[in-house]
C-alpha positions in Angstrom: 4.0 21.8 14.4 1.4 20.3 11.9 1.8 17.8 8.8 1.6 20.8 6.4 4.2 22.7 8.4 6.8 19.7 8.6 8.8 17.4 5.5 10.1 14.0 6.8 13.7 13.0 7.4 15.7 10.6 8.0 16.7 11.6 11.4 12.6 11.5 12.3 12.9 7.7 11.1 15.3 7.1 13.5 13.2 8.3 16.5 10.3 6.6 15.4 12.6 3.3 15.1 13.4 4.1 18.8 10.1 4.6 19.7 8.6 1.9 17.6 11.0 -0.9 19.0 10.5 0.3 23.0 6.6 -1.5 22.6 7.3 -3.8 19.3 9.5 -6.5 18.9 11.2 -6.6 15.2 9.1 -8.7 13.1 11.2 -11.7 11.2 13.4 -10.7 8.3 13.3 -14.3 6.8 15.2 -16.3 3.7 13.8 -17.3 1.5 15.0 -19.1 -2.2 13.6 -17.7 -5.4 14.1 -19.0 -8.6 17.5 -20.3 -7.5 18.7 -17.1 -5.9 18.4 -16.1 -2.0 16.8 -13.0 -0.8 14.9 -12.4 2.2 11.2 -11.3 3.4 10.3 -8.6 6.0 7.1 -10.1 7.6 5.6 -7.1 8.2 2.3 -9.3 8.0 2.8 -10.9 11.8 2.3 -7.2 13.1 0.0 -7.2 16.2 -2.5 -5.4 14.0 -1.3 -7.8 11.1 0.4 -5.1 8.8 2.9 -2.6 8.4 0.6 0.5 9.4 0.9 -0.3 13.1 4.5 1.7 12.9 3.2 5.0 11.5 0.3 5.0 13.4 2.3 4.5 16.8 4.7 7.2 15.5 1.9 9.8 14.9 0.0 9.2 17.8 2.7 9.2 20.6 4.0 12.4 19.3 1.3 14.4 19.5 0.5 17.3 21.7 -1.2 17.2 25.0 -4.1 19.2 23.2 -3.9 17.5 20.1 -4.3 13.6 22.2 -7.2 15.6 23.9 -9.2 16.3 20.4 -8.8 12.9 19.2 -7.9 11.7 15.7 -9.5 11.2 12.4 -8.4 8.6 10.1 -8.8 7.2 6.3 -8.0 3.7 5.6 -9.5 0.8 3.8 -8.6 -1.0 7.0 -5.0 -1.8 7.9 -4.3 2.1 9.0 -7.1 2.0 11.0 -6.1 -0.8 13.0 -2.5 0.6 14.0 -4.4 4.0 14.5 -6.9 1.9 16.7 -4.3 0.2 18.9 -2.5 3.1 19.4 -4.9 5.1 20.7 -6.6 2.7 22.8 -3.4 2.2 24.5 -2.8 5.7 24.9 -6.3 6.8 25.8 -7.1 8.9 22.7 -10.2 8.8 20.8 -9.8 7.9 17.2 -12.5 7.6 14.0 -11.6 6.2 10.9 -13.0 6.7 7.8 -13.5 3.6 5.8 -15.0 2.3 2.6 -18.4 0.8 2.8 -16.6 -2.4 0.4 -13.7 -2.8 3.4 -13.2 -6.2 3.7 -15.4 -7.3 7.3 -12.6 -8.8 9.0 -10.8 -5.4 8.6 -14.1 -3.4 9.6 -14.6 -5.8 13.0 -10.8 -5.7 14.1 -10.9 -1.8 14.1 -14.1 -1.7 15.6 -13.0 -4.3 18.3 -10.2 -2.0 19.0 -12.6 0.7 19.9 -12.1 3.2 17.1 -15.4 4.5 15.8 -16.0 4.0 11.9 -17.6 6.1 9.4 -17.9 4.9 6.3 -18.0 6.4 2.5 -19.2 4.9 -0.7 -15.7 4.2 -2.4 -17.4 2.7 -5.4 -19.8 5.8 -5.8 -17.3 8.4 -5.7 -17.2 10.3 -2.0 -14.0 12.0 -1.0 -12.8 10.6 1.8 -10.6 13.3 2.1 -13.0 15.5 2.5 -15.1 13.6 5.0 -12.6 13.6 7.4 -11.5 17.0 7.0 -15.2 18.0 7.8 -14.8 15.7 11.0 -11.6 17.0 12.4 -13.7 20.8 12.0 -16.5 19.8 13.6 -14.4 18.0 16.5 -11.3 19.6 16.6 -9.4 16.5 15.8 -6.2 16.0 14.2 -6.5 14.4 11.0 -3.8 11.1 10.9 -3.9 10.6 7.1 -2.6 6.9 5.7 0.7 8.0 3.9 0.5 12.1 3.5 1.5 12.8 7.0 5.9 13.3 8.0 5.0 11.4 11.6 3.5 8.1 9.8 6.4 8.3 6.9 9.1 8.3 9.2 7.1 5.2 11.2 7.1 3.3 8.4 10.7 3.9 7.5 11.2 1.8 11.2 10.7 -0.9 9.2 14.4 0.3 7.1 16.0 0.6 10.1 15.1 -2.9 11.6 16.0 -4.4 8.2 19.9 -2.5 8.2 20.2 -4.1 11.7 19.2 -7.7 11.2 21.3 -7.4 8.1 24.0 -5.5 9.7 23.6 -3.4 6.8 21.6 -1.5 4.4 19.8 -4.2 1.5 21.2 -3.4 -1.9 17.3 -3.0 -2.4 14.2 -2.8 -1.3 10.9 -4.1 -3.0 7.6 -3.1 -1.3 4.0 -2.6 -1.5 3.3 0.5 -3.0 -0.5 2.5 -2.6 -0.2 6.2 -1.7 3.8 5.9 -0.8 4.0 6.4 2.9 5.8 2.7 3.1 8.1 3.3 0.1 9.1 6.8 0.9 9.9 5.8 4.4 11.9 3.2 3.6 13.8 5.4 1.1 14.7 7.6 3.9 15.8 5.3 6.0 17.9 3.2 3.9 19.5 6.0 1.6 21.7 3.6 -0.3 19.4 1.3 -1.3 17.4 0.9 -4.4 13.2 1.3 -3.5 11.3 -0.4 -5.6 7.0 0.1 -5.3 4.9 -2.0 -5.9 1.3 -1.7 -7.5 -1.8 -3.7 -8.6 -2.4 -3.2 -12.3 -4.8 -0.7 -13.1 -4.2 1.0 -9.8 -0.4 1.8 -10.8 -0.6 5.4 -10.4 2.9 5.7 -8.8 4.5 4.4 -11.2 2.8 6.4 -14.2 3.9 9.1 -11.9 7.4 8.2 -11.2 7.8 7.9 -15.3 6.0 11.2 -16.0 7.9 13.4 -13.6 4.5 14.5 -11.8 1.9 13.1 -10.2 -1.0 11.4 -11.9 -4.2 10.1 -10.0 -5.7 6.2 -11.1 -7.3 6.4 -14.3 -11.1 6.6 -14.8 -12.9 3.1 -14.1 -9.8 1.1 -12.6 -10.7 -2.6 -12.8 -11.2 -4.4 -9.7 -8.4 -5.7 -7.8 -7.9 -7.8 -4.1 -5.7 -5.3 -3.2 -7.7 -3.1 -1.2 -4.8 -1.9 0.9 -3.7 -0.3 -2.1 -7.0 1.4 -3.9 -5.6 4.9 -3.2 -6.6 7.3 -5.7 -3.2 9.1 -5.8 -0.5 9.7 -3.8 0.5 13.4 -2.2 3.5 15.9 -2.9 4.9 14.9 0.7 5.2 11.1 -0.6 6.1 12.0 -4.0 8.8 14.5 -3.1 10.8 11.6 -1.7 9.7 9.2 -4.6 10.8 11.2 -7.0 14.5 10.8 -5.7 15.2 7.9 -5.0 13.2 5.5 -6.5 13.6 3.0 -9.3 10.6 2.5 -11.7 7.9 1.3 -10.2 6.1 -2.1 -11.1 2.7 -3.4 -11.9 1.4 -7.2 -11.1 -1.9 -9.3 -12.4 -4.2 -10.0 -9.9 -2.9 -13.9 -11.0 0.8 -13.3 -9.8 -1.0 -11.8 -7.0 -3.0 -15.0 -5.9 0.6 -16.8 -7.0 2.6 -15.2 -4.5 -0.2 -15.2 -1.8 -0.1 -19.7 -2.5 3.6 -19.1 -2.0 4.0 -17.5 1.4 1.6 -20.0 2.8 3.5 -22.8 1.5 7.1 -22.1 1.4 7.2 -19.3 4.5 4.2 -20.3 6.2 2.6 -17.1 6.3 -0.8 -15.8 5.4 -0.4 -12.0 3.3 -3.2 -10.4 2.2 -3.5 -9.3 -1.6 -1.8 -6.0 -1.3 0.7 -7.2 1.1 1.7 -9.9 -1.7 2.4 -7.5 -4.4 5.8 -7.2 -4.0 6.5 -10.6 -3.7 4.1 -11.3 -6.5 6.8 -9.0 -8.9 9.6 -11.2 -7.8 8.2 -14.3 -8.6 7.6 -13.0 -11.9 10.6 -12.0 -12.4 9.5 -8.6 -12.8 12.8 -6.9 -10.7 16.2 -8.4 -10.3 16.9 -10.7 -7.1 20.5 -11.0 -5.0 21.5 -11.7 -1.4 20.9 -8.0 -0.7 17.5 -8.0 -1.7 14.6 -7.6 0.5 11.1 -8.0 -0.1 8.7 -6.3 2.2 5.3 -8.8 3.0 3.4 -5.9 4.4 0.1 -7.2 5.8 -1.9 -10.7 6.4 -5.2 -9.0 7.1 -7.5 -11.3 4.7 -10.9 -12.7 4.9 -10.7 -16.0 6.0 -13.0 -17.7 3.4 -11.7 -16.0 0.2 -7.9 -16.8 1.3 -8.8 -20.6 1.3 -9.9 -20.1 -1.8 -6.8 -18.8 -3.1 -5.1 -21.6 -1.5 -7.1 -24.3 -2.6 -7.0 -23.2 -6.7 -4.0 -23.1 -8.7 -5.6 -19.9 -10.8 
């Protein structure tokens, strides 16, 4: 069965939990005090691979076919896809190429590359359709395209990350706040935590979840969208598989400056000890600003720490 033959479900979140937590450890759900009220932190960010992404892409890869491991994969990701792509196929002996933005931060480009993934890059700035380049690819090679967030196998991986929060709970969070770019993470966790209130994440100007989740359809970024840290989450929309699930079950989505970004990025480090990349801080960054309501069953998803060294010092070291 392919991606455009399958929908996700919760039931495929489970198995992928099961299969994700035979080679991964849970990462820390950890408390955390804000603003005088306690809520917790998924740390999705001490990953092997240093984000979230490593779930889906272990999910997708260890479920394919004998023929389809044979033909390798193509990928698209500014980086942090690529790397859980990368590690799972090295450690199951599949060849993978990812398709990545010529402006992909370098410690993102060498990690992927060190994990013997081939990269093909596209000029994001200038327009290309990285879409379509990989399509292209998986023709000329016979590969199986493993798409960032419009794929049912790397939904219901990242919904692992629901499951391993209900657990080290010992229940499902009242609600869920997350990191939001094409909604694989967000409609994931929607499926696996049913009862809970989802609430995504973007980078202003690059919100176009959350203009979609208030018009009822899906609405790509606007024309010239300013530039933002957030790499992880420069996606350009997101796709009817991710949307079909959004559209159900979750709240309105949220927008943060690129300040409360840098804000909640000084935060980890200093109150949780733990270095989150732009987009990984979003949802944390919405919190601080009081931007969604906090209680004891609130959970805020820190989804990746892969940063360049020098430009997270000098986050650190400023107070703008």
């Amino acid at each position: 069965m392919t991606a455009q033959h399958r929908t996700p479900t919760r039931e495929g979140v489970v198995e992928a939990a099961a299969r994700i937590a035979a080679i991964l450890p849970p990462t820390p759900l950890l408390p955390v005090e804000i603003g005088g009220t306690a809520c917790w932190i998924k740390a999705e960010s001490l990953q092997p691979v240093g984000a979230f992404k490593i779930r889906g892409g272990w999910n997708r890869l260890s479920t394919l076919t004998p023929e389809q491991a044979a033909g390798g994969v193509i990928g698209v990701s500014s980086g942090n896809h690529a790397q859980g792509v990368a590690w799972a196929a090295a450690r199951l002996g599949i060849a993978a190429t990812i398709v990545m933005p010529n402006d992909a931060p370098a410690v993102k480009l060498a990690n992927v590359k060190a994990l013997g993934a081939g990269v093909v890059l596209y000029d994001r700035p200038g327009g290309e359709d990285r879409d379509a380049i990989a399509r292209k690819l998986c023709e000329d090679r016979g590969a199986t395209l493993v798409h960032a967030y419009g794929d049912p196998w790397i939904i219901e991986g990242q919904g692992s990350a629901g499951i391993e929060i209900a657990q080290q709970l010992g229940r499902e969070p009242g609600r869920i706040v997350a990191p939001c770019g094409g909604g694989g993470l967000t409609a994931g966790l929607a499926l696996a935590c049913p009862s809970a209130a989802i609430v995504p994440v973007e980078p202003e100007g690059w919100d176009d979840v959350r203009r979609s989740l208030a018009a009822g359809e899906i609405l790509p970024v606007g024309p010239n969208p300013p530039a933002t840290a957030c790499d992880a989450l420069q996606t350009p929309a997101t796709w009817p598989i991710n949307f079909a699930v959004l559209k159900e079950r979750c709240s309105p989505g949220l927008a943060v400056s690129e300040r409360e970004v840098r804000d909640a990025q000084r935060f980890a480090f200093a109150r949780l000890r733990l270095v989150v990349e732009p987009g990984g801080a979003v949802a944390l960054a919405a919190a601080l600003a009081g931007k969604v309501a906090l209680d004891a069953d609130t959970v805020i998803v820190a989804s990746g720490g892969n940063v360049d060294p020098a430009q997270f010092a000098g986050v650190i070291a400023s107070d703008t």
